[in-house]
VOGU-3710 file (C-alpha; in Angstrom, 3 decimals, decimal comma):
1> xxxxxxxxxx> 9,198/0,259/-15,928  12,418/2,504/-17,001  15,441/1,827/-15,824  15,623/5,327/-13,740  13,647/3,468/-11,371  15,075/3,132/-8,116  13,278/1,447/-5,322  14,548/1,617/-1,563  13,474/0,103/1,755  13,397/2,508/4,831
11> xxxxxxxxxx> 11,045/3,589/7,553  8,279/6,074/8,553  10,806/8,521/9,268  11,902/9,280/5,954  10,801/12,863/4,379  10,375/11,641/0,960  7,655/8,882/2,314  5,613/11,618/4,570  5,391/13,787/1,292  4,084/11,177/-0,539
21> xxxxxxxxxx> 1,642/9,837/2,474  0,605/13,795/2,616  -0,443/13,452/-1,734  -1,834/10,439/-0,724  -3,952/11,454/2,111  -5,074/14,504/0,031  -6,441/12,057/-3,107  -8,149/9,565/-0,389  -10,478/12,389/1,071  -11,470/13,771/-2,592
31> xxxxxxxxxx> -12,250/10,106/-3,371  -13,596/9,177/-0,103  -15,696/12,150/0,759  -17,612/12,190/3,912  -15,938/8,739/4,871  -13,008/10,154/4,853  -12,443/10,881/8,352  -13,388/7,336/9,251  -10,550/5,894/6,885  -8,536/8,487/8,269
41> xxxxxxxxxx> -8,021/7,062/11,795  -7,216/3,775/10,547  -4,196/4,907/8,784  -2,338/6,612/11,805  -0,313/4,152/12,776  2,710/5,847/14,195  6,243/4,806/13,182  5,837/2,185/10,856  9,576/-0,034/10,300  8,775/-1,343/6,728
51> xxxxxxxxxx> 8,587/1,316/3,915  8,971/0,846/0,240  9,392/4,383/-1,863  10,356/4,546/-5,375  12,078/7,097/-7,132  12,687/8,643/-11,048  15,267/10,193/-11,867  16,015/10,931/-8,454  12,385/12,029/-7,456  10,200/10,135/-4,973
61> xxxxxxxxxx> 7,071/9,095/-7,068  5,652/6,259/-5,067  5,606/4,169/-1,811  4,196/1,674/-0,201  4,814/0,025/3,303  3,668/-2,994/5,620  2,793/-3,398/9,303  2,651/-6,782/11,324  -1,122/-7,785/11,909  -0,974/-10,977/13,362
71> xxxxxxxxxx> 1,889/-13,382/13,706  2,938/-14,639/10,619  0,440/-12,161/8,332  1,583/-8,319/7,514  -0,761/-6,084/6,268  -0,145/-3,355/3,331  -0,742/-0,088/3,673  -0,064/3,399/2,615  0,524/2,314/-1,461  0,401/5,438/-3,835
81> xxxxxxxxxx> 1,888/6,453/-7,264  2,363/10,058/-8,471  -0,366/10,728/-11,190  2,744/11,291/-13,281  4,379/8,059/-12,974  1,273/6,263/-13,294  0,756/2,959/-15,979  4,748/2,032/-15,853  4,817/-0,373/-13,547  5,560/1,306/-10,701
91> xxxxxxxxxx> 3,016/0,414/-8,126  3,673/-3,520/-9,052  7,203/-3,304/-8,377  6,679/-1,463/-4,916  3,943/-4,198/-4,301  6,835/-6,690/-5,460  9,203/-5,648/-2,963  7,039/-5,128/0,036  6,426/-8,986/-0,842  9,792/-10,013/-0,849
101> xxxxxxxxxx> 10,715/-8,215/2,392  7,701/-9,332/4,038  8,787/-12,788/2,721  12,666/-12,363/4,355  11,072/-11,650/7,624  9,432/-14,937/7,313  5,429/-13,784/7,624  3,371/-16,118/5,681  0,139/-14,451/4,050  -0,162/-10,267/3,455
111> xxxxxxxxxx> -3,621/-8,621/3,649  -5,148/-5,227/2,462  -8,118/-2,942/2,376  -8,882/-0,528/-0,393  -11,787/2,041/-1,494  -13,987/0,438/-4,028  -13,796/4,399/-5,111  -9,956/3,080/-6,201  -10,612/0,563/-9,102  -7,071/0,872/-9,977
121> xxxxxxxxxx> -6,142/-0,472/-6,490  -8,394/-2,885/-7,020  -6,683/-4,062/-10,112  -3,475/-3,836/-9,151  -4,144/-6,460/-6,367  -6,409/-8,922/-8,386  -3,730/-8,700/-11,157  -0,948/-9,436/-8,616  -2,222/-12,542/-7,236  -4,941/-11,567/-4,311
131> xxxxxxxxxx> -7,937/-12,945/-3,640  -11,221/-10,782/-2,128  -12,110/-12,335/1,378  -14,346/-10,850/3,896  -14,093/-7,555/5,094  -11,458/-7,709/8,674  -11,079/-5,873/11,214  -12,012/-2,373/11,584  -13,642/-2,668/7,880  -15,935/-5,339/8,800
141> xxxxxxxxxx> -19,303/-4,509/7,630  -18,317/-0,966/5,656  -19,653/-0,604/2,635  -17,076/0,836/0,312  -13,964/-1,420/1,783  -12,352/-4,239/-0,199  -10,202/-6,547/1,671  -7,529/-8,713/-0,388  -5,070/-11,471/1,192  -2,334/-13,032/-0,790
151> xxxx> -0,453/-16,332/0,818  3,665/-15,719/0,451  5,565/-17,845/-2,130  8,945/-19,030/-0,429
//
C-alpha cells in the first residue's frame, strides 16, 4: 500500500461512502444475476454508525463498514475496492481497521457473507484470518453464500 493512502472512520451519511456503495451495488448485480434482488434486500440497512472509506490521493477508492449482530459479534458489510486501486493492499487495510474499531468497542468475534461469484472476497477473508462456518441468518441454506467469522485479538 502507498503512502497516499488515507483511511477514515465515519458513518452512512457520508457522500463519498454512498458513491462507492452505488459502484458496489452495480458490480454485485452483474456478478449476482438473477439473485441479485434477493442479496439486495439484505444490504439495506439504513444508517449504519461504523464506516471505513479509503482514499488516494484524495479520491475515495474503497470502504467497508460494520453493523452490531448480536451482543458482542459485529458483522461486515458493504467492503469494495475501485477496480483501479485493486492488488495494493487496500481492501486488507480497510478490513484491518474495521477490526480494530470493532475491537475498541469491545465486540468479541466479526462475521461475514460473500458471493462465491467473488473469489477475491473470498481470499481476502481466508488470508486475513477467517474461518468458513455455516451459512447464518438470512443466508442459511443459499447456495452461492459464504459465511466467514473471525474471533477479535485484544
Amino acid at each position: 500500500m502507498t503512502n497516499s493512502i488515507r483511511l477514515i472512520r465515519t458513518d452512512s451519511d457520508n457522500t463519498d461512502f454512498q458513491s462507492l456503495v452505488q459502484a458496489l451495488d452495480a458490480d454485485l448485480a452483474e456478478r449476482d444475476g438473477e439473485e441479485h434482488v434477493f442479496y439486495a434486500q439484505l444490504n439495506k440497512m439504513g444508517k449504519i454508525s461504523f464506516v471505513v472509506l479509503a482514499y488516494d490521493q484524495g479520491n475515495a477508492v474503497g470502504c467497508g463498514a460494520f453493523r452490531e449482530h448480536a451482543s458482542e459479534i459485529i458483522e461486515i458489510k458493504r467492503m469494495y475496492v475501485v477496480p483501479s486501486a485493486r492488488k495494493k493492499g487496500m481492501a486488507t487495510a480497510i478490513l484491518k481497521e474495521l477490526e480494530k474499531w470493532a475491537t475498541e468497542l469491545s465486540y468479541k468475534k466479526m462475521i461475514l457473507e460473500t458471493g462465491k461469484r467473488q473469489p477475491e472476497a473470498i481470499q481476502l477473508y481466508e488470508r486475513n484470518g477467517y474461518r468458513h462456518i455455516p451459512n447464518f441468518g438470512s443466508y442459511a441454506g443459499v447456495e452461492n453464500s459464504v459465511c466467514f467469522e473471525k474471533i477479535a485479538m485484544g
